[in-house]
C-alpha positions as CSV (number, residue, x, y, z in Angstrom):
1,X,40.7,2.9,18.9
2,X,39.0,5.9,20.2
3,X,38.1,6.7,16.9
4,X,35.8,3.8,16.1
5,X,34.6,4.3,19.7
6,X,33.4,7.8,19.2
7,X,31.9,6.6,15.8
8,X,30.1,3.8,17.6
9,X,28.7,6.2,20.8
10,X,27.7,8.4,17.8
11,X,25.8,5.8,15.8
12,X,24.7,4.5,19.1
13,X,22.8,7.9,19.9
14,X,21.4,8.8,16.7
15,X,20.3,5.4,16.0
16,X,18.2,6.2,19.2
17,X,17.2,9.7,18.1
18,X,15.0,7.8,15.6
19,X,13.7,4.9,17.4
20,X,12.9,7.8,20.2
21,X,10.9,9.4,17.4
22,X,8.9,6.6,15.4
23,X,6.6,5.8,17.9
24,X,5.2,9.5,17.9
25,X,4.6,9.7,14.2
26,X,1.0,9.1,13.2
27,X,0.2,5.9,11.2
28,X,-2.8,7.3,9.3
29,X,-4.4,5.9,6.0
30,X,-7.5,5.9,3.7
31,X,-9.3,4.1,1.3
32,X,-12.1,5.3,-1.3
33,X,-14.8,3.1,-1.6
34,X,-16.7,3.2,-5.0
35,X,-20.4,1.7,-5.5
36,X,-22.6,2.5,-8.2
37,X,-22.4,6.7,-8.4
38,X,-21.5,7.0,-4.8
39,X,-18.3,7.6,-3.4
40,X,-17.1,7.1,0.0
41,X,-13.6,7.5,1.9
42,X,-12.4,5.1,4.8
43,X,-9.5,6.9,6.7
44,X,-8.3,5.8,9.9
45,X,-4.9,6.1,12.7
46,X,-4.4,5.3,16.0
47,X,-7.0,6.6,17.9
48,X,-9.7,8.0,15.4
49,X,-12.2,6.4,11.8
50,X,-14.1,7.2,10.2
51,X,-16.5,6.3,6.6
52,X,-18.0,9.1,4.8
53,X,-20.2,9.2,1.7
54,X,-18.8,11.7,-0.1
55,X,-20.7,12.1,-3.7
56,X,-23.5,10.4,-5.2
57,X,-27.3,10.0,-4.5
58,X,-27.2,6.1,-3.6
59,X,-29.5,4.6,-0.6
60,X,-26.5,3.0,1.4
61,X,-25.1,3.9,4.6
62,X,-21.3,4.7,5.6
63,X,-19.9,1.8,7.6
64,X,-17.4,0.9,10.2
65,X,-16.1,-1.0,12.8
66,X,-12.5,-1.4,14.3
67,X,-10.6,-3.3,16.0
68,X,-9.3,-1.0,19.4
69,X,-6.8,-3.4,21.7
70,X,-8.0,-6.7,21.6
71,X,-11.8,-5.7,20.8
72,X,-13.9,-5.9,17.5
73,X,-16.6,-3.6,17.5
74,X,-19.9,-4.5,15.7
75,X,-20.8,-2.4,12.8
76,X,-22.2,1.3,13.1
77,X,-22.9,2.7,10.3
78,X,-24.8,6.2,9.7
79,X,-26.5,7.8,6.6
80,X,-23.6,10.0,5.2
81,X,-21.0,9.7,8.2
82,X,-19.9,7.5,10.9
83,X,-16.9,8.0,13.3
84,X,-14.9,6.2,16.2
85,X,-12.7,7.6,18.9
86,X,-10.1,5.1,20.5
87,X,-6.7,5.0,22.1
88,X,-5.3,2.0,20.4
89,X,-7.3,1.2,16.9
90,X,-5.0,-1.7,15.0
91,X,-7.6,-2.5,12.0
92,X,-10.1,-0.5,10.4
93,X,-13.2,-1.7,8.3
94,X,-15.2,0.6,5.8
95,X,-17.7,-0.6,3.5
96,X,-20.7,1.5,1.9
97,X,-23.9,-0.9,2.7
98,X,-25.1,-3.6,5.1
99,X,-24.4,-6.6,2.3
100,X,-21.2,-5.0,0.5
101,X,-17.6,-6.1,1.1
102,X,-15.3,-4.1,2.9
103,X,-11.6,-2.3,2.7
104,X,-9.2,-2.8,5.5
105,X,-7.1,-0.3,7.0
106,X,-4.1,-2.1,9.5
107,X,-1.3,-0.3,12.1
């Protein structure tokens, strides 16, 4: 009996070791974005995005808008980079002009 209870107190604490750890590690993805010649990367974790153009001589802009809390920004967008600073971003939209369609990034 005091065997299966040591095994359980041990389980018990590392199985907290982990869940006490998860939360810390940074969710954090990208997406490439492809239009024409031009390429452009979406990336994006809890608290930071961003939309780059990264190659190509094409006339659209880098665009974002994210989803921090509750709130959905509008778009920003920039000529060759656009960035957001949060403290809870859940969703993450990138796109590479004003009328294209966009790539999603979720936590």
């Amino acid at each position: 009996m005091k065997r299966i209870k040591a095994a359980a107190v041990v389980t018990a604490a590392l199985a907290g070791v982990a869940v006490a750890t998860a939360p810390a590690q940074a969710h954090e993805w990208s997406v490439d974005i492809w239009r024409n010649d031009c390429r452009y990367t979406g990336y994006s974790n809890h608290t930071y995005a961003y939309t780059q153009k990264v190659s190509g001589n094409c006339s659209g802009h880098a665009w974002l808008r994210v989803r921090d809390g509750d709130t959905i920004s509008s778009w920003f967008n920039a000529s060759r980079l656009v960035t957001y600073s949060g403290y809870d971003i859940k969703v993450s939209d990138h796109k590479s002009c004003a009328d294209c369609s966009y790539k999603t990034i979720r936590h």
